[in-house]
C-alpha atoms as an extended CHARMM CRD file, in Angstrom:
* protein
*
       182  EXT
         1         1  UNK       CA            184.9500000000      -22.8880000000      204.5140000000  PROA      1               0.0000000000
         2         2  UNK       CA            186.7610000000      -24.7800000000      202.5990000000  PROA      2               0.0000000000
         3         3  UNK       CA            190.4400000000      -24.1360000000      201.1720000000  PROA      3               0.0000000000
         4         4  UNK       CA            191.6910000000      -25.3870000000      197.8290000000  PROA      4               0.0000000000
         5         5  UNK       CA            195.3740000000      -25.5330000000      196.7380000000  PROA      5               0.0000000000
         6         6  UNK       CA            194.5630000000      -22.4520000000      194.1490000000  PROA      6               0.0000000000
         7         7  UNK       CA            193.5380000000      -20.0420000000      197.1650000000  PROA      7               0.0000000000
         8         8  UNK       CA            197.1190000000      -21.5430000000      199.1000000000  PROA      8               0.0000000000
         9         9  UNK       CA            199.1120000000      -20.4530000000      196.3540000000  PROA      9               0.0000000000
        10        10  UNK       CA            197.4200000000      -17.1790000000      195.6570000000  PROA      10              0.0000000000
        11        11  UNK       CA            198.7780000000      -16.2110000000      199.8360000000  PROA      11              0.0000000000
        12        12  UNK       CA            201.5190000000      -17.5470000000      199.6620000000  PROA      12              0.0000000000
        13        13  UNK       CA            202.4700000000      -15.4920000000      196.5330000000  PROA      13              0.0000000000
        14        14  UNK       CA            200.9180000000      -12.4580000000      197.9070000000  PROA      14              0.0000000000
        15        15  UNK       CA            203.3480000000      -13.0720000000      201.2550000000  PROA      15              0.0000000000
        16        16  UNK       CA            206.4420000000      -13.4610000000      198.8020000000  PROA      16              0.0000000000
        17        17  UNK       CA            205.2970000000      -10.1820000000      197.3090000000  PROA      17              0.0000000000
        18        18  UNK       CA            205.3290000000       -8.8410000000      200.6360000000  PROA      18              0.0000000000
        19        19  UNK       CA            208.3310000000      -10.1190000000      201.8830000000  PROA      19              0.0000000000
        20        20  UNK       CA            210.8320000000       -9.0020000000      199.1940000000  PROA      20              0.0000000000
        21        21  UNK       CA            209.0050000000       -5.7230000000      199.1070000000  PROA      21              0.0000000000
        22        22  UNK       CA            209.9620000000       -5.2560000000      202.9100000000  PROA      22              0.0000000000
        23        23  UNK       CA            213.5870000000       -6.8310000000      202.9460000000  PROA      23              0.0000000000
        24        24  UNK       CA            213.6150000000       -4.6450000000      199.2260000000  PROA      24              0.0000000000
        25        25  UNK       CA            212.7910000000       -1.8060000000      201.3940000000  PROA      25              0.0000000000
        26        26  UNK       CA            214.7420000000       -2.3540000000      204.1580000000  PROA      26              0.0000000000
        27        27  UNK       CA            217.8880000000       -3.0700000000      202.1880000000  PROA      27              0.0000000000
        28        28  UNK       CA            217.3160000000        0.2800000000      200.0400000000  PROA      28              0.0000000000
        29        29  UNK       CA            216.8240000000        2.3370000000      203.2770000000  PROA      29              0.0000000000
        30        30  UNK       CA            219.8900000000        0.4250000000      204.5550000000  PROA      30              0.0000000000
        31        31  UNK       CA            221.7520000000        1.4820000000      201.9340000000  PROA      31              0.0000000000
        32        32  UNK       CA            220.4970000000        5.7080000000      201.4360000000  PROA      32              0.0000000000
        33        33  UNK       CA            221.3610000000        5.7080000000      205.4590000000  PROA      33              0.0000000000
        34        34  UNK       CA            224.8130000000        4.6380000000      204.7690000000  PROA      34              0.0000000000
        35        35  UNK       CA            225.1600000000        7.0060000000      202.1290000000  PROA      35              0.0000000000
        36        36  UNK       CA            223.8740000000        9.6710000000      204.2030000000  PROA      36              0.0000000000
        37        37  UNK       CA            226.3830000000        8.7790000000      206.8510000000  PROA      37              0.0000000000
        38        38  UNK       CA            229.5420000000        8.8460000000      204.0870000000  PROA      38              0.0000000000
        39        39  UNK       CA            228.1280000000       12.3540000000      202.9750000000  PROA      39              0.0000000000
        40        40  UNK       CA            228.0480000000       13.6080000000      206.7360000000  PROA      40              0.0000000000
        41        41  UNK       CA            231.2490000000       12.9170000000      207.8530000000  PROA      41              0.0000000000
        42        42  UNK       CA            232.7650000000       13.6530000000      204.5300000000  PROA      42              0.0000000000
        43        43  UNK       CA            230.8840000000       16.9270000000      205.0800000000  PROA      43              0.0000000000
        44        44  UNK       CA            232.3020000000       17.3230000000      208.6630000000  PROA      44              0.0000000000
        45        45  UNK       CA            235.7230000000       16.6490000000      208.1630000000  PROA      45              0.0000000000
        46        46  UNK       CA            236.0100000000       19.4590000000      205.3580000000  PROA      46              0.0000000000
        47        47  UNK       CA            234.3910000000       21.9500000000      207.8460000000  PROA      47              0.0000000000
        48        48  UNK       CA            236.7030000000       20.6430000000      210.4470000000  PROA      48              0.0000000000
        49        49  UNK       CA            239.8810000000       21.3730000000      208.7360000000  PROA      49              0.0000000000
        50        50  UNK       CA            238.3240000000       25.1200000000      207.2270000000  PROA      50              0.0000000000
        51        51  UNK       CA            238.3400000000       25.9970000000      210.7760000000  PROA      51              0.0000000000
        52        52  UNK       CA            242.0000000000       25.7500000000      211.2890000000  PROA      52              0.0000000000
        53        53  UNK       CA            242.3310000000       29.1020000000      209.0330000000  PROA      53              0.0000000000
        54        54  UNK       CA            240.2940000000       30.9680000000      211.6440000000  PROA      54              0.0000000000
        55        55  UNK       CA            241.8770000000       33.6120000000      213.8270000000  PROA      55              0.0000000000
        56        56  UNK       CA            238.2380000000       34.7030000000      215.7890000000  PROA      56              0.0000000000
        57        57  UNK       CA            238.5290000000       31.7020000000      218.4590000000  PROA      57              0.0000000000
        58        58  UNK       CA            234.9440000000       32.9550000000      220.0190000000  PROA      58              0.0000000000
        59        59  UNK       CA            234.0190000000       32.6980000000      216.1360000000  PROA      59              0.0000000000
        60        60  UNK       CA            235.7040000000       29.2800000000      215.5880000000  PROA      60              0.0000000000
        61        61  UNK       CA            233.8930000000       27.9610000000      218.9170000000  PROA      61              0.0000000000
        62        62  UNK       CA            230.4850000000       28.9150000000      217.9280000000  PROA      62              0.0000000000
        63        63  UNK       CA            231.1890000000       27.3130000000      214.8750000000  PROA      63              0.0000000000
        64        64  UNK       CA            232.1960000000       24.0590000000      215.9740000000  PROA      64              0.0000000000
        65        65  UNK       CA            229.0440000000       24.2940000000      218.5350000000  PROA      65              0.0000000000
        66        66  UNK       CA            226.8350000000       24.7690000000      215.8030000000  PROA      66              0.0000000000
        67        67  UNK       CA            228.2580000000       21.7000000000      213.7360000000  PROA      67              0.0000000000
        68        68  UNK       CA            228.7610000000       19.5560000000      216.2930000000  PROA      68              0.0000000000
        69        69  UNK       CA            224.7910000000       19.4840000000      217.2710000000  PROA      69              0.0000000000
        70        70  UNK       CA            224.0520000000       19.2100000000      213.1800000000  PROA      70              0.0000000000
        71        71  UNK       CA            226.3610000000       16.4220000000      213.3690000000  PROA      71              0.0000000000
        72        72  UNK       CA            224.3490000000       14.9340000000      216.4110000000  PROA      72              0.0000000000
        73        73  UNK       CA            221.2800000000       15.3380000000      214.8470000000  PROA      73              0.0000000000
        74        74  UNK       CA            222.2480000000       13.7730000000      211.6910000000  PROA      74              0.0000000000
        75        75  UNK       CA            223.3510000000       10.9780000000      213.8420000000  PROA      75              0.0000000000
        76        76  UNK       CA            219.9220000000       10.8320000000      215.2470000000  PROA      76              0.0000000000
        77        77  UNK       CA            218.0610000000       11.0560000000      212.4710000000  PROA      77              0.0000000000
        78        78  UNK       CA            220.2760000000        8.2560000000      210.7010000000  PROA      78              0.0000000000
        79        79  UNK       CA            219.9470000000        5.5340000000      213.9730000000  PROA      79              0.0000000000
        80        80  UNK       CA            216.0250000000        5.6840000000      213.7840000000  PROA      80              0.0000000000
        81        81  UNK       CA            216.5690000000        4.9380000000      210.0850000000  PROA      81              0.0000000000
        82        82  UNK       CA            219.1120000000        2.1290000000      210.9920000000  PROA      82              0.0000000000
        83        83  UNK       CA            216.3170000000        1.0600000000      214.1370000000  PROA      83              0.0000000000
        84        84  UNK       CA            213.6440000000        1.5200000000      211.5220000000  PROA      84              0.0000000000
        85        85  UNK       CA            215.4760000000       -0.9500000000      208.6250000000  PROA      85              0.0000000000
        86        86  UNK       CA            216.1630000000       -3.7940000000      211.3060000000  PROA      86              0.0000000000
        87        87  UNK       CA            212.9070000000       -3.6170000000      212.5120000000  PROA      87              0.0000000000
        88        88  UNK       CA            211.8140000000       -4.2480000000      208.9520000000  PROA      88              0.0000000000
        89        89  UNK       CA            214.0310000000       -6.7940000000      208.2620000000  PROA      89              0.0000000000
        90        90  UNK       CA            213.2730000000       -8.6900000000      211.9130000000  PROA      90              0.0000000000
        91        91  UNK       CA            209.5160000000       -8.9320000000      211.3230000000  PROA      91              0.0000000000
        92        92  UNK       CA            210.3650000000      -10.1760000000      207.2230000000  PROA      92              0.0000000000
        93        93  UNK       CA            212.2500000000      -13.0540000000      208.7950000000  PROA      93              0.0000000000
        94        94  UNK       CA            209.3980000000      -13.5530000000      211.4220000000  PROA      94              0.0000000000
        95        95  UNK       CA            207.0630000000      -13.4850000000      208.2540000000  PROA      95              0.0000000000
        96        96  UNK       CA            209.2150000000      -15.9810000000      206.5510000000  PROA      96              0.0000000000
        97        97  UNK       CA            209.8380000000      -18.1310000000      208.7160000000  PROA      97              0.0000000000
        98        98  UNK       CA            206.2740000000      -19.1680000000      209.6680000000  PROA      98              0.0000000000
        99        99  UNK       CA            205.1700000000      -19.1790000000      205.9690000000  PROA      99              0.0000000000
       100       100  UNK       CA            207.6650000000      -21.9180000000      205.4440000000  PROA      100             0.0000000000
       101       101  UNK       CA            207.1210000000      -24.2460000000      208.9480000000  PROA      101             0.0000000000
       102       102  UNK       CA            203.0860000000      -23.1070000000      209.1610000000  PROA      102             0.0000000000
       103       103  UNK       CA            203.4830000000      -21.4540000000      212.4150000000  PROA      103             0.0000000000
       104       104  UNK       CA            201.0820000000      -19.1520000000      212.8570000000  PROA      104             0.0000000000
       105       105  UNK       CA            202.4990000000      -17.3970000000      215.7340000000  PROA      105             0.0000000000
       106       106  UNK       CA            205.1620000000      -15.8330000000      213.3540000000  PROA      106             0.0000000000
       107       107  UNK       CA            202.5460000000      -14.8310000000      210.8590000000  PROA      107             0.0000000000
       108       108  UNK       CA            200.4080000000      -13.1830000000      213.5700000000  PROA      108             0.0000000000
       109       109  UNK       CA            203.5680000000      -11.3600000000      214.3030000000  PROA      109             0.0000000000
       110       110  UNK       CA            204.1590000000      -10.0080000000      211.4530000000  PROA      110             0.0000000000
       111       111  UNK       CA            200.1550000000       -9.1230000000      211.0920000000  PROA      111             0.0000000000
       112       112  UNK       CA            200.7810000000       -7.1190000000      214.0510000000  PROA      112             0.0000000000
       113       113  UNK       CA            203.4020000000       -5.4690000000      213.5760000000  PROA      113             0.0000000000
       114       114  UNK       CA            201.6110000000       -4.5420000000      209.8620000000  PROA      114             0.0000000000
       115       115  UNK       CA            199.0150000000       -3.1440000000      211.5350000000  PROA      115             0.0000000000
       116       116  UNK       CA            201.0610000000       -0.9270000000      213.7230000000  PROA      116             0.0000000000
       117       117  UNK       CA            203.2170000000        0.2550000000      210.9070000000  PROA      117             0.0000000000
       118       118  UNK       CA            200.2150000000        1.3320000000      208.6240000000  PROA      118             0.0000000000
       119       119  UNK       CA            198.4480000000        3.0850000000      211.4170000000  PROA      119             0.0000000000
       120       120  UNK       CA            201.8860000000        5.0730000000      212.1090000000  PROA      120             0.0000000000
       121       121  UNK       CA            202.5200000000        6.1840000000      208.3480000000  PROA      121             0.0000000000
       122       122  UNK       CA            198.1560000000        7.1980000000      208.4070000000  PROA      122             0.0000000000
       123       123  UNK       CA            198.9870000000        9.4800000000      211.5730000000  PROA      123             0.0000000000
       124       124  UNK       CA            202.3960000000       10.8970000000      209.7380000000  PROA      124             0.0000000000
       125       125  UNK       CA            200.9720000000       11.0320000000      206.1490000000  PROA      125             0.0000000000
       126       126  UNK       CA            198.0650000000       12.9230000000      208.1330000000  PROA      126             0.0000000000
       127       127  UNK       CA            200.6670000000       15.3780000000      210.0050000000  PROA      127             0.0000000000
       128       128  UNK       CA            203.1190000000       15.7760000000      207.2740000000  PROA      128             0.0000000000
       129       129  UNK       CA            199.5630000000       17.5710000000      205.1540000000  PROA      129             0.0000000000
       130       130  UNK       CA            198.2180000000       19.0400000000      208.2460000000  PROA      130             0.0000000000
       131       131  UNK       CA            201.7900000000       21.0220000000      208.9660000000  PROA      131             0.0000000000
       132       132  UNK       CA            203.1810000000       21.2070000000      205.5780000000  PROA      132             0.0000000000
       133       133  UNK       CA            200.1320000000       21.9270000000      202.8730000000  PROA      133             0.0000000000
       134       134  UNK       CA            201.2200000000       19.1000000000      200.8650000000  PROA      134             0.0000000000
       135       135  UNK       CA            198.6040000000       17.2430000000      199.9740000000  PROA      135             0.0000000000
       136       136  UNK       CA            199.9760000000       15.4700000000      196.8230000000  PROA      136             0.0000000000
       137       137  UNK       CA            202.3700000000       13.6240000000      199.0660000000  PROA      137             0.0000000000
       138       138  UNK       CA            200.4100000000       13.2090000000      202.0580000000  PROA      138             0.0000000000
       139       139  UNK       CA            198.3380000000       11.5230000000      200.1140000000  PROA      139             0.0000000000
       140       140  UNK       CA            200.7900000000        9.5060000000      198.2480000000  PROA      140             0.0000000000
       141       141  UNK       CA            201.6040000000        7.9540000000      201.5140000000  PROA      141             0.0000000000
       142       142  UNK       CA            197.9980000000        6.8350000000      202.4210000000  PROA      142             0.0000000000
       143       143  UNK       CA            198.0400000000        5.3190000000      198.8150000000  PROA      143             0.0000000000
       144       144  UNK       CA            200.7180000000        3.0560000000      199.8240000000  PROA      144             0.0000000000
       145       145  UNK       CA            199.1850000000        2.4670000000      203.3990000000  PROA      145             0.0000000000
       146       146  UNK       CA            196.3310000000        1.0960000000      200.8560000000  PROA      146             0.0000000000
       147       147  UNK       CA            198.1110000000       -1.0380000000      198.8870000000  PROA      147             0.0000000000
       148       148  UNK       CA            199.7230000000       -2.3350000000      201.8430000000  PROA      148             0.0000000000
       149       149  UNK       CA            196.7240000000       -3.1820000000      203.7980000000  PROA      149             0.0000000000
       150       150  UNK       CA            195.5610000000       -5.0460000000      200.8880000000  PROA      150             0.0000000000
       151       151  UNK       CA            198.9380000000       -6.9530000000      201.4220000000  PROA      151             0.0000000000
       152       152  UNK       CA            198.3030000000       -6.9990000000      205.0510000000  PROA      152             0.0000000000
       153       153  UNK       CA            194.5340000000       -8.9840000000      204.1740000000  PROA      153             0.0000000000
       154       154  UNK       CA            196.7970000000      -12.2790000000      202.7610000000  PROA      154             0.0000000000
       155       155  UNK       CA            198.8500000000      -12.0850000000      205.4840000000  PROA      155             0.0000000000
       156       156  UNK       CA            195.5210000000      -12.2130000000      207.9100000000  PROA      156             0.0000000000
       157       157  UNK       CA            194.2970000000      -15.0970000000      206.0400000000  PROA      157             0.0000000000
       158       158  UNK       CA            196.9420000000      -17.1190000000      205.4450000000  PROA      158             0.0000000000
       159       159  UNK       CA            197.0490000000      -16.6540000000      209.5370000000  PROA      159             0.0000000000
       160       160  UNK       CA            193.2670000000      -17.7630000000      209.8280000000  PROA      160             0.0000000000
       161       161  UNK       CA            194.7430000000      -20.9710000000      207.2940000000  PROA      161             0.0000000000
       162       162  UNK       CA            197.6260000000      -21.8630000000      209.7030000000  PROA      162             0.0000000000
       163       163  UNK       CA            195.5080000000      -21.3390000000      212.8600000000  PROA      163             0.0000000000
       164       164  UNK       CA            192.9750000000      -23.4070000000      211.0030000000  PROA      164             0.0000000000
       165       165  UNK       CA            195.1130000000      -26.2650000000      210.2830000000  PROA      165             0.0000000000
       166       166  UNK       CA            196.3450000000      -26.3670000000      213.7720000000  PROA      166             0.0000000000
       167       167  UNK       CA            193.4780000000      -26.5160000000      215.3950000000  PROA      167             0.0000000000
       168       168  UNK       CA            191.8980000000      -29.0210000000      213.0750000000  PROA      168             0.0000000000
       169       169  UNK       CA            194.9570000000      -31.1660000000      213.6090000000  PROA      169             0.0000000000
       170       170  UNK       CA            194.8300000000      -30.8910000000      217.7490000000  PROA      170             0.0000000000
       171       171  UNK       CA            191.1830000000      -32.0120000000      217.4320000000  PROA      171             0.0000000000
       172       172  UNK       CA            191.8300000000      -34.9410000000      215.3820000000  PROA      172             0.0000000000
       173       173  UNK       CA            194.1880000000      -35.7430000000      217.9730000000  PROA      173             0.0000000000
       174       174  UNK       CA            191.4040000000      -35.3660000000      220.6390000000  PROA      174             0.0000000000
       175       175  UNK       CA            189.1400000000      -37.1340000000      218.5740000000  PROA      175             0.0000000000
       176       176  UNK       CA            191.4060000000      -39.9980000000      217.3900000000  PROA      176             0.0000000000
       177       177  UNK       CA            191.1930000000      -43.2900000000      219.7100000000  PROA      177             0.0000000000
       178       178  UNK       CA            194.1550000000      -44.4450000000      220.9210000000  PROA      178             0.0000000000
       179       179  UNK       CA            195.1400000000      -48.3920000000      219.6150000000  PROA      179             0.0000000000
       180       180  UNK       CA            196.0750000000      -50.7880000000      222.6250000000  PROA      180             0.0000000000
       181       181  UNK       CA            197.8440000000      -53.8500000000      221.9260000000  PROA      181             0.0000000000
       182       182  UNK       CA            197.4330000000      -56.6040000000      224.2630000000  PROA      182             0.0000000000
């Protein structure tokens, strides 16, 4: 099989596609989460300082129970999207950096880690229309798990091209004779 310069240029523009969609993504996510966080505690402190008027303090207890474990959830929910963006934005570097040195290693990586991503959103898109009846969005998502695994076949070749290269190179090594000089 033999690779020209046109096919080279075609991955590697397909990878930069890929790459500033995921650090695009992770920064936007980055972003909503810290929103999220600013409408939370903004939230919070307003309910905080309502309870002061309260006379019931049974009343004003349950109260501050039941806020206090929305606020912990909240919390929850907005680490695993903080967990979720610097995962992104780890395997984008990964991806990144061995496009630009030819490592293959870093590329496989990021193939991995592609693969394990799209299979997760199948099984959620899949439970999200299973438990909620909606199929428009459910299907939405496996749209995008499409178009991603399409991204996800340059990423495998440019892999194949790297690990190629690398292990025509060690065999021209093997191959080559070394030169003595008397």
């Amino acid at each position: 099989m033999s690779i020209t310069t046109m096919d080279i240029s075609f991955h590697l523009r397909g990878i930069l596609l890929l790459i500033s969609v995921d650090v695009g993504m992770s920064v936007v996510v980055s972003g909503i989460s810290i929103l999220a966080v600013c409408f939370v505690l903004t939230q919070v402190t307003g309910d905080m300082r309502s309870f002061s008027n309260r006379i019931d303090p049974d009343e004003e207890y349950m109260m501050l129970k039941v806020q206090a474990q929305d606020l912990i959830t909240s919390y929850i929910y907005i680490m695993s999207i903080y967990i979720v963006t610097i995962t992104m934005f780890i395997f984008s570097v990964f991806l990144c950096y061995g496009v630009h040195k030819r490592r293959s290693g870093f590329v496989k990586a990021y193939l991995i880690y592609g693969i394990v991503k799209t299979v997760l959103v199948m099984l959620l898109a899949f439970a999200y229309s299973w438990l909620t009846a909606d199929i428009v969005n459910g299907s939405l998502m496996l749209m995008g798990c499409g178009i991603y695994s399409l991204l996800l076949l340059m990423v495998q070749r440019t892999y194949e091209m790297f690990r190629d290269e690398k292990t025509r190179d060690q065999q021209q090594l093997i191959d080559s004779k070394p030169v003595l000089k008397a």
